[in-house]
C-alpha positions as CSV (number, residue, x, y, z in Angstrom):
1,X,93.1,112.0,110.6
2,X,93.3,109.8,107.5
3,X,93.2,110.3,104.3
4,X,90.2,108.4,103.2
5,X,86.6,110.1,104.4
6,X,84.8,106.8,104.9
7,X,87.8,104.2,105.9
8,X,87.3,100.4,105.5
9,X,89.3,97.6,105.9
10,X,90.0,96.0,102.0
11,X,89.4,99.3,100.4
12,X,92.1,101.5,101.6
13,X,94.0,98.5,103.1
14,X,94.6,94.6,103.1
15,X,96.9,92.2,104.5
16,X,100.3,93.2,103.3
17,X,100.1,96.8,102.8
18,X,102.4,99.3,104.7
19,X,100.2,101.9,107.1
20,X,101.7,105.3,107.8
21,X,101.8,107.7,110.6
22,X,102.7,111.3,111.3
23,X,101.3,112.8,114.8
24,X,100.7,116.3,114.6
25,X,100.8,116.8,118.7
26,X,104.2,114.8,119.5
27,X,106.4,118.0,119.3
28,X,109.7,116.3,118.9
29,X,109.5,112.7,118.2
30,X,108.0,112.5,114.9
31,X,109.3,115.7,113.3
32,X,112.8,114.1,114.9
33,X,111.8,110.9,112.8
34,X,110.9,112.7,109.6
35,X,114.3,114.8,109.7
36,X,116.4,111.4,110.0
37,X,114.3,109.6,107.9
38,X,114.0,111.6,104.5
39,X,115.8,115.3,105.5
40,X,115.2,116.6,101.2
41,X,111.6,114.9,101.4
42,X,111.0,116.9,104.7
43,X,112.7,119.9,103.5
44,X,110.3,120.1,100.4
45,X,107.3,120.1,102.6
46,X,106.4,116.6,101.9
47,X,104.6,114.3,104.1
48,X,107.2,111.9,105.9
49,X,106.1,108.9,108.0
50,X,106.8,108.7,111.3
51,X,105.8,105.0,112.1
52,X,105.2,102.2,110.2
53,X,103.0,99.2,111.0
54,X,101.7,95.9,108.5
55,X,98.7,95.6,108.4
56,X,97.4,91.2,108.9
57,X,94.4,91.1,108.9
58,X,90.7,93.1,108.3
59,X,91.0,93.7,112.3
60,X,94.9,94.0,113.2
61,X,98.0,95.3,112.7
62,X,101.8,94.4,113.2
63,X,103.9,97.2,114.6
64,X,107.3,97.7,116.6
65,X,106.8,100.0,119.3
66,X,108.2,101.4,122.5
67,X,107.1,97.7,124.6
68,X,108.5,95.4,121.4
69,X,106.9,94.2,118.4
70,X,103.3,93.7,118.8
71,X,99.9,92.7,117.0
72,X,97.4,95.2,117.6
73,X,93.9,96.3,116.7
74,X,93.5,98.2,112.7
75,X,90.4,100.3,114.5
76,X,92.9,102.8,116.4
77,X,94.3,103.6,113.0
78,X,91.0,104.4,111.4
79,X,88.8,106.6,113.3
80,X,88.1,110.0,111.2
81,X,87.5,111.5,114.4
82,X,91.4,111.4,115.5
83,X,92.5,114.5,113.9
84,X,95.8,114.2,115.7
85,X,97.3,111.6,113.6
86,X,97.5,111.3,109.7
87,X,97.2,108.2,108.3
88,X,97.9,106.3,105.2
89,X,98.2,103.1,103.5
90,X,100.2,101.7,100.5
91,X,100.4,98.1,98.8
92,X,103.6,97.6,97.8
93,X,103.5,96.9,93.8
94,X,103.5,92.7,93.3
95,X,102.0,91.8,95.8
96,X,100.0,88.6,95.7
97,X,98.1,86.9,98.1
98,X,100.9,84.4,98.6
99,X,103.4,87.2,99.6
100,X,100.8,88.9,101.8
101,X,100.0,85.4,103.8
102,X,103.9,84.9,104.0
103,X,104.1,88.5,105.8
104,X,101.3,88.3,107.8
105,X,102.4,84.7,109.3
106,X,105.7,85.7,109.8
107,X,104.5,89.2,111.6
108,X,102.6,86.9,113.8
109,X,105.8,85.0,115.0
110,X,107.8,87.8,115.5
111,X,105.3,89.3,118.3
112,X,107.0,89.9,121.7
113,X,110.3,90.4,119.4
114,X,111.8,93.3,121.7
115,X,112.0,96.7,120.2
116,X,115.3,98.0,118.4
117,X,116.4,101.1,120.4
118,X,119.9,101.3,119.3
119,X,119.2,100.7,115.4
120,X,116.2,103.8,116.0
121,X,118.5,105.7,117.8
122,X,121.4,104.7,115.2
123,X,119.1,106.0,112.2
124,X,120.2,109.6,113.7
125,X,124.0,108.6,114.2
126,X,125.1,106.9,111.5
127,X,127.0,108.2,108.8
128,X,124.8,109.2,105.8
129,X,127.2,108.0,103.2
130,X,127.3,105.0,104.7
131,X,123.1,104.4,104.3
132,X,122.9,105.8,100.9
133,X,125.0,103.1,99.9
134,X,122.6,100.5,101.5
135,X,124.7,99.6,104.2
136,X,123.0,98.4,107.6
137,X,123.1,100.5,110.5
138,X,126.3,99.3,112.5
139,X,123.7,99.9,115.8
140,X,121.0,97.8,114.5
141,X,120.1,94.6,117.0
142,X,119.8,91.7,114.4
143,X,117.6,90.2,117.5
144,X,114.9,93.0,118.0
145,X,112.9,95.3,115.4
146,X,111.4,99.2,115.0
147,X,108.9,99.9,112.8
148,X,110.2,100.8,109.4
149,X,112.7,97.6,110.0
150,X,110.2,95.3,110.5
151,X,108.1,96.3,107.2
152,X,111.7,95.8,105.2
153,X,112.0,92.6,106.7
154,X,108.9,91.3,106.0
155,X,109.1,92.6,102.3
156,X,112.7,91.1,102.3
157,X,111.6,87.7,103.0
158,X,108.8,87.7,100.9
159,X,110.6,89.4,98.1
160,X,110.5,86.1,95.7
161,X,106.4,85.7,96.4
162,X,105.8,89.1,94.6
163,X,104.8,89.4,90.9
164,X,106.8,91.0,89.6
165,X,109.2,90.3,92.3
166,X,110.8,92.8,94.3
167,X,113.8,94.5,93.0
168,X,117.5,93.1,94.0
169,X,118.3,96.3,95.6
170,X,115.7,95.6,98.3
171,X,116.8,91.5,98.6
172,X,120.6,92.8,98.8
173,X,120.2,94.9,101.5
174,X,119.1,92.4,103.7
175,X,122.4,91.0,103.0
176,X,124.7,94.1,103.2
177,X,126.6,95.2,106.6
């Protein structure tokens, strides 16, 4: 399911912008995700993300998932008739069409990147003290990416291309450990 009745490439998404998931029939994993991931947002009955991907292009996407980071088609995301999964898209605020190129080119290198199963599985572990403060995840594999990690990244290395550009707090992170 997404959010827009009549989806299309360009109007509810472009190169750049974050797309969101949250399936309704995976009983544990992404009710597991959203409980890590934003516990108060969750709490208050808001919608929490499960999965994140980037979209590249009109046709694809850039996502971490189980087999490693990979480039995939933006159609599986869009059909209204897939009531299973929600679906939605942001653009993050600056972005220009330099940033968005930088992000997209990037993403495309970082295909076959293997997946990040002990910085997912750290999300859950790690002490929450520790994360508010903006510290990495002591699990995370600098070598491999999941999905929310990978958007960050990419917005991390574009951070300068943005207008205005992103805020320090995003560009130190990337930095913190």
């Amino acid at each position: 399911m997404i959010l827009d009745l009549q989806p299309k490439p360009g109007r509810v998404c472009g190169p750049g912008w974050a797309g969101f998931t949250y399936h309704l029939d995976s009983h544990l994993v992404s009710p597991g995700i959203a409980q890590v991931t934003a516990p108060d947002a969750r709490a208050a009955g808001r919608l929490v993300p499960s999965h994140v991907f980037t979209v590249i292009d009109k046709d694809q996407v850039a996502e971490a998932l189980g087999q490693g980071f990979t480039i995939g088609p933006l159609a599986k995301y869009l059909d209204p008739e897939d009531s299973r999964v929600i679906v939605w898209f942001a653009r993050p605020r600056g972005l220009t069409p330099k940033a968005a190129e930088f992000m997209c080119l990037t993403a495309r290198l970082w295909e076959e990147t293997g997946y990040d199963w002990k910085g997912a599985g750290g999300l859950g572990l790690e002490d929450p003290e520790r994360m508010a403060a903006g510290l990495r995840n002591r699990l995370e594999d600098p070598e491999c990416l999941f999905c929310s990690e990978s958007y960050v990244r990419l917005l991390q290395l574009a951070a300068e291309l943005f207008n205005p550009a992103l805020p320090p707090a995003i560009i130190q992170h990337a930095a913190s450990s």
